[in-house]
C-alpha positions in Angstrom: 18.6 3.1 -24.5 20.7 2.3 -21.6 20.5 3.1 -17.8 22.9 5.6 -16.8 22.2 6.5 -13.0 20.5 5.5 -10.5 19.7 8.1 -7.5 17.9 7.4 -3.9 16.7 10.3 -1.7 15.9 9.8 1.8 12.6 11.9 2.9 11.6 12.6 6.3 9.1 16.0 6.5 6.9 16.9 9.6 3.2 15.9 10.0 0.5 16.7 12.6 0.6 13.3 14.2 -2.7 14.1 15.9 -4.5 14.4 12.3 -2.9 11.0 11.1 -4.1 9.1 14.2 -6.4 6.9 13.3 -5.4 6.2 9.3 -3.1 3.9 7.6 0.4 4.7 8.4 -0.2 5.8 11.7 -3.3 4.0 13.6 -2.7 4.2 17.2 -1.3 6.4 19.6 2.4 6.3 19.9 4.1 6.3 23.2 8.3 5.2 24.3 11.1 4.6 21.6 14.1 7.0 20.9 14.1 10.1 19.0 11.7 10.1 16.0 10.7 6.8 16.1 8.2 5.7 19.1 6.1 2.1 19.9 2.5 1.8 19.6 0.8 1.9 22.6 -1.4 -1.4 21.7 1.2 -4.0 20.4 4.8 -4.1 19.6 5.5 -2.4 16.6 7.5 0.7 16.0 6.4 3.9 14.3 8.1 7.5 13.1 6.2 10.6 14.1 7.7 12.0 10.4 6.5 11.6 7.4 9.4 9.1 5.8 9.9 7.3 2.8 12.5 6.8 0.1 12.9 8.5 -3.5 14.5 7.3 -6.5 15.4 8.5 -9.8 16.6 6.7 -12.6 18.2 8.7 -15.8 18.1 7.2 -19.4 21.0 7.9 -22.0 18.6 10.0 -23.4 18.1 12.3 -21.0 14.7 11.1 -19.9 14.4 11.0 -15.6 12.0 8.7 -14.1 11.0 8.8 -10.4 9.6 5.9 -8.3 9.4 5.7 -4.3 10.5 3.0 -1.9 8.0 2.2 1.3 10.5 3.2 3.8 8.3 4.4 6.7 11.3 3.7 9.3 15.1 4.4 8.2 14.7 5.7 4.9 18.4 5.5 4.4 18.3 2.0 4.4 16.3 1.8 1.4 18.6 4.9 -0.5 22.1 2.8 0.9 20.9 -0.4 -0.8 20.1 1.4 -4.4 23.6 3.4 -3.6 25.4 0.5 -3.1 24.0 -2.4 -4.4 21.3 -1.7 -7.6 23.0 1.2 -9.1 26.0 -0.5 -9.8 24.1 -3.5 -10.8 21.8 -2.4 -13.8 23.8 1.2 -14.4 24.8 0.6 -18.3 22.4 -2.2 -19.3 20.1 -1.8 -21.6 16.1 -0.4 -20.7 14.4 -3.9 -20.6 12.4 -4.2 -17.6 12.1 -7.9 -16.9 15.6 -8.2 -17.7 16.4 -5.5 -14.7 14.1 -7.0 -12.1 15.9 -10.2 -11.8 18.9 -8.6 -12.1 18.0 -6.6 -8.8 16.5 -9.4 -7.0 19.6 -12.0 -7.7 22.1 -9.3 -6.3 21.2 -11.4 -3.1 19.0 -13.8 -3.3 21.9 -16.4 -2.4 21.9 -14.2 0.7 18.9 -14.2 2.0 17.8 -11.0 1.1 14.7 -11.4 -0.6 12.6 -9.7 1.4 12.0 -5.8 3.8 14.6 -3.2 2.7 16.1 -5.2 -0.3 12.6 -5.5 -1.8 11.7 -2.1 -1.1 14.3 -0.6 -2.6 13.8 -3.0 -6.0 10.6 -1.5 -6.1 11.0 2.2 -6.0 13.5 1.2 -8.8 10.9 -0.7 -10.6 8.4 2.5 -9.7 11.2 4.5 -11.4 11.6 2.5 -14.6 7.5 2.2 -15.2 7.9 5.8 -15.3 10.0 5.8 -17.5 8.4 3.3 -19.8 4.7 5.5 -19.5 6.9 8.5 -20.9 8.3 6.6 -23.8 4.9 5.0 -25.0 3.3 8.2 -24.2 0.8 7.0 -22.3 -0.8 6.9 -18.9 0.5 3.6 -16.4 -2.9 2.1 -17.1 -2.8 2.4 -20.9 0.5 -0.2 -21.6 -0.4 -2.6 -18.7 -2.0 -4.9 -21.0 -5.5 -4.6 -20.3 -7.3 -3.4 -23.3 -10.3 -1.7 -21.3 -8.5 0.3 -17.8 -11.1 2.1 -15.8 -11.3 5.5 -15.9 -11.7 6.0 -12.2 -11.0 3.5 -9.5 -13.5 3.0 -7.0 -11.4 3.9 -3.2 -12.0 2.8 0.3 -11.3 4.9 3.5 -8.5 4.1 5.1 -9.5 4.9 8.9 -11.9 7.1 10.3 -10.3 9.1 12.4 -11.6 10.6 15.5 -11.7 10.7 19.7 -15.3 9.6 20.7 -17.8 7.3 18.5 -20.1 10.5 17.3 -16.4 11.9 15.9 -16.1 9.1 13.6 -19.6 9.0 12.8 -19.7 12.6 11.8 -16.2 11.7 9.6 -17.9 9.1 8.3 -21.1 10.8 7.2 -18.8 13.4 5.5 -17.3 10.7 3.3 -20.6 9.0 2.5 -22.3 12.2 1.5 -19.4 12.2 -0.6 -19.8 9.0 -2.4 -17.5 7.1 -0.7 -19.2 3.4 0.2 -16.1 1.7 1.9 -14.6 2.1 5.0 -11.6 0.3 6.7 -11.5 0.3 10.8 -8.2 -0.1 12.8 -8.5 -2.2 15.6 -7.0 -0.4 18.8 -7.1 -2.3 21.9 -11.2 -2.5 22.8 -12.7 -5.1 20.8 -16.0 -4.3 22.2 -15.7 -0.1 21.2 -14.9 -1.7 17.5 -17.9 -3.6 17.6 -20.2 -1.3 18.5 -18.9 1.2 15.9 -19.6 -0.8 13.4 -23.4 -2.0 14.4 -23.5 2.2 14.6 -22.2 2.8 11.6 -24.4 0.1 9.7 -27.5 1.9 11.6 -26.4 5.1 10.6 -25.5 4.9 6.9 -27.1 2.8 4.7 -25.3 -0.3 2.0 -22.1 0.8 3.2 -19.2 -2.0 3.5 -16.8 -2.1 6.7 -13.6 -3.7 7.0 -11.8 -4.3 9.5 -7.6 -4.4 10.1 -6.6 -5.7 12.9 -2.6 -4.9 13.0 -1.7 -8.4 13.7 -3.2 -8.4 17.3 -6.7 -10.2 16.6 -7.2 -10.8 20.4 -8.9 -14.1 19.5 -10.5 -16.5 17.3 -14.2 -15.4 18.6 -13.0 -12.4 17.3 -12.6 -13.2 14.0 -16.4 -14.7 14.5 -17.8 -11.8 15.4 -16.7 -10.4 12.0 -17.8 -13.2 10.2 -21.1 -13.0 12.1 -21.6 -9.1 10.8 -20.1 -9.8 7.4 -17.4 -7.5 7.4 -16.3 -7.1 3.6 -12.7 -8.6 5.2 -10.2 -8.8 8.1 -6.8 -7.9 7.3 -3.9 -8.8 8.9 -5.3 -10.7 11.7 -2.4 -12.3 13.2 1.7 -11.9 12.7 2.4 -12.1 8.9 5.0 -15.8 9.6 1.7 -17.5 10.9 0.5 -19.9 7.7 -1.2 -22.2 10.1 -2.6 -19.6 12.1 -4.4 -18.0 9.1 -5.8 -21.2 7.7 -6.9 -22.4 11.0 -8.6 -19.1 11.4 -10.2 -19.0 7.9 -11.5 -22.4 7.9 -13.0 -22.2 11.6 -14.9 -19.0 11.1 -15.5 -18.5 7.5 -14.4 -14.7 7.8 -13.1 -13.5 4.7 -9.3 -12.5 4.9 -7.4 -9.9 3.0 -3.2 -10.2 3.3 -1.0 -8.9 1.0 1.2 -5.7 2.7 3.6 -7.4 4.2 4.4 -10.3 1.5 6.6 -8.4 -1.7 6.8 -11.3 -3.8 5.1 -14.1 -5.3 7.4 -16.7 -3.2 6.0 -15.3 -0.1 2.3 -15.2 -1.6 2.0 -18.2 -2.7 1.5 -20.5 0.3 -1.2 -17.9 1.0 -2.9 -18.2 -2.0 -2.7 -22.2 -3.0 -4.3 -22.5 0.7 -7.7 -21.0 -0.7 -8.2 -19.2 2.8 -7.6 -15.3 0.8 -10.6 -13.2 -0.4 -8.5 -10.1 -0.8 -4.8 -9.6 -1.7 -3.2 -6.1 -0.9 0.0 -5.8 -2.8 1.8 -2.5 -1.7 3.5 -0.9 -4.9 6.7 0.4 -2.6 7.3 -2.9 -1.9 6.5 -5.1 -4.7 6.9 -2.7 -7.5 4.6 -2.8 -10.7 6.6 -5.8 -12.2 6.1 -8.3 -9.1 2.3 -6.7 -8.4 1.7 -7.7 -12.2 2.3 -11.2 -11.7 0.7 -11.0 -7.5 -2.4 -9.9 -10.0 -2.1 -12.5 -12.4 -1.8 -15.7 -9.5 -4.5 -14.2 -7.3 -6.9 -13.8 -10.4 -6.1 -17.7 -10.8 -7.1 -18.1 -7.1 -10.1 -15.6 -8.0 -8.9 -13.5 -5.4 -10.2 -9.7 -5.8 -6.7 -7.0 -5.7 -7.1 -4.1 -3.8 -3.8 -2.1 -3.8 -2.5 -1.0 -0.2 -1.6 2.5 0.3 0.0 3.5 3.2 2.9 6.4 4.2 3.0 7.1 0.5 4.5 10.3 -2.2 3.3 10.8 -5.5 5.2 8.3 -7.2 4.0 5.5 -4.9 0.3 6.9 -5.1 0.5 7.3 -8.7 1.8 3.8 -9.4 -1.2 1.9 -6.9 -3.9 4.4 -8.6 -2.6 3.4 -12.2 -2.2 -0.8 -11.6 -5.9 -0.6 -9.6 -7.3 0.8 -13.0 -5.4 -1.6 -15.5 -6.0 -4.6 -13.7 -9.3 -6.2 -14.3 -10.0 -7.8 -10.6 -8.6 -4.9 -8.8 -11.5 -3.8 -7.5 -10.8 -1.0 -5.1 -7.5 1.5 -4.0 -6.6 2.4 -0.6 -7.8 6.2 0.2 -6.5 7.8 3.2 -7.2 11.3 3.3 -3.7 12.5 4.6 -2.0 11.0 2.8 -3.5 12.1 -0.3 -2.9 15.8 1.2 0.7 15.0 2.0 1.3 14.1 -1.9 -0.5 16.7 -3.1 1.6 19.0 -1.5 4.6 17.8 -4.0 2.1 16.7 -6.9 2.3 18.1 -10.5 -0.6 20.5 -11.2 -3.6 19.8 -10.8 -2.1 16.8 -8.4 -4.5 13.8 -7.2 -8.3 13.9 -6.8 -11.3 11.8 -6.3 -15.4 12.4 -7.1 -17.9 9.9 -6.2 -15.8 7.6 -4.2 -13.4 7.0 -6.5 -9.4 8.4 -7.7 -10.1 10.6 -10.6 -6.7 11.5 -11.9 -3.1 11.0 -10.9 -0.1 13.0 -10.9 4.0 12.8 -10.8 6.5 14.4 -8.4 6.9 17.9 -8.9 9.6 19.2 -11.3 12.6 20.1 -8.8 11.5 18.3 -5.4 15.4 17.2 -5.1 
């Protein structure tokens, strides 16, 4: 079987931006910027108040579709331009061989510099597309020809976020979720270090043998910080300080003993792997719109040589990108949790394939594909 087109759609759909305050995708209150796309209020980053990411579908010469999903939560078009122009015409007519495609994407320009952001993304919601393709043609679930011979049947989720204005809001969110089996919880670090702090003595008062994390967004205010968490034994702190900063992350590893999770902004295993040799990661976070399931296969197999845990990130995500984290968590053997945010999870369900995603227990139950006739 060969390739015979390769199709991106560009997505942007409305969401109550109030709602996803709080959750992964859209943590902080936005404030400033042009159009659509506005800064955080905390630190310099920019955000879209839409719901954006990137399609792709690629078409066998037997008629089979497969659709996968870029991570393109700013300037989806980018994403769709590069598989226009650039991957389309370069694996268009070869044969179905997945390995064989990869590289054939990722030298396209790798002599250019572009091995990384858009040019990654867009590999991957190729790659998405093609694993699709390949779990039709085996006739099996993801999980099933990932090479694990025992997949879970569930995967065990965290909550991304708790959501809410005032500390009782976000106790009451999080009660909810416990009473509904859910264990883990993720908090986003806004601009009072202190408020954090307190929620999470509260919440361990409150609720008990749950496990907080905490993600800082880059803009851990200071090493003492990092100490505090250390000192409460936060399950991990992700992304603590800007993603270029090796030294920074050792040094902050090594002089509080706080346990580090990295992994969403790295879409390779060149960019992991000065991470991982440094022994300084307890958790790595590969997202599946931008690494794809081929390069989060071999992330899985060097951080399981660094006995470092998986934990798939799930952020601004469709069901193609949701389905493909939820079906590497279960084949892997040290992933040992998936990213839940609620919204999210309600956003893809709105273009899900009957009966669509759902969790019991704390954990992904079942998974489901794009709707026939989204595009």
């Amino acid at each position: 079987m060969k390739i015979v087109s390769v199709q991106a759609f560009p997505v942007r759909l409305p969401r109550d931006q109030a709602a996803a305050q709080g959750g992964a995708g859209s943590p902080h209150q936005l404030s400033g910027g042009e159009g659509d796309y506005q800064w955080s209020t905390h630190y310099p980053a920019l955000y879209s108040t839409l719901f954006e990411t990137c399609l792709v579908r690629v078409t066998l010469s037997d008629g089979r579709t497969g659709w996968g999903e870029a991570q393109a939560p700013l300037a989806p078009e980018v994403a769709a331009q590069i598989v226009h122009s650039l991957l389309s015409p370069a694996i268009v007519g070869q044969d179905f061989d997945i390995p064989a495609l990869w590289l054939r994407m990722y030298s396209t320009m790798r002599v250019r510099g572009q091995t990384g952001g858009f040019m990654l993304d867009a590999i991957a919601g190729v790659d998405l597309a093609l694993w699709d393709l390949a779990s039709q043609i085996a006739g099996q679930p993801l999980r099933e020809i990932l090479g694990n011979s025992a997949p879970k049947t569930t995967v065990p989720a965290y909550v991304s976020g708790t959501p809410g204005k005032t500390l009782e809001d976000k106790l009451r969110f999080t009660s909810d979720h416990v009473a509904a089996g859910f264990r883990v919880f993720k908090l986003y670090f806004e601009s009072d270090w202190s408020e954090l702090l307190t929620q999470i003595d509260a919440m361990r008062e409150s609720f008990n043998g749950i496990e907080i994390a905490v993600d800082a967004l880059w803009h851990l205010p200071s090493m003492d910080c990092a100490a505090d968490l250390a000192e409460r034994r936060v399950l991990w702190l992700e992304c603590p300080l800007l993603p270029e900063d090796l030294k920074g992350h050792i040094r902050l590893v090594k002089e509080t003993g706080v346990r580090l999770a990295l992994g969403e902004s790295y879409r390779t295993r060149y960019e992991a792997e000065p991470f991982l040799e440094q022994d300084i990661v307890s958790y790595w976070q590969p997202d599946l719109g931008r690494s794809g399931v081929s390069e989060t296969l071999v992330l899985a197999q060097m951080a399981q040589s660094a006995g470092v845990a998986i934990v798939p990130h799930v952020s601004i995500a469709m069901p193609p990108q949701l389905r493909a984290a939820i079906e590497v968590a279960a084949a892997l053997p040290n992933a040992t949790l998936c990213e839940y945010n609620p919204s999210v999870v309600e956003m893809a369900n709105r273009f899900s394939e009957p009966p669509g995603f759902a969790l019991a227990a704390g954990a992904y139950t079942r998974t489901a594909g794009l709707r026939p006739g989204f595009v």
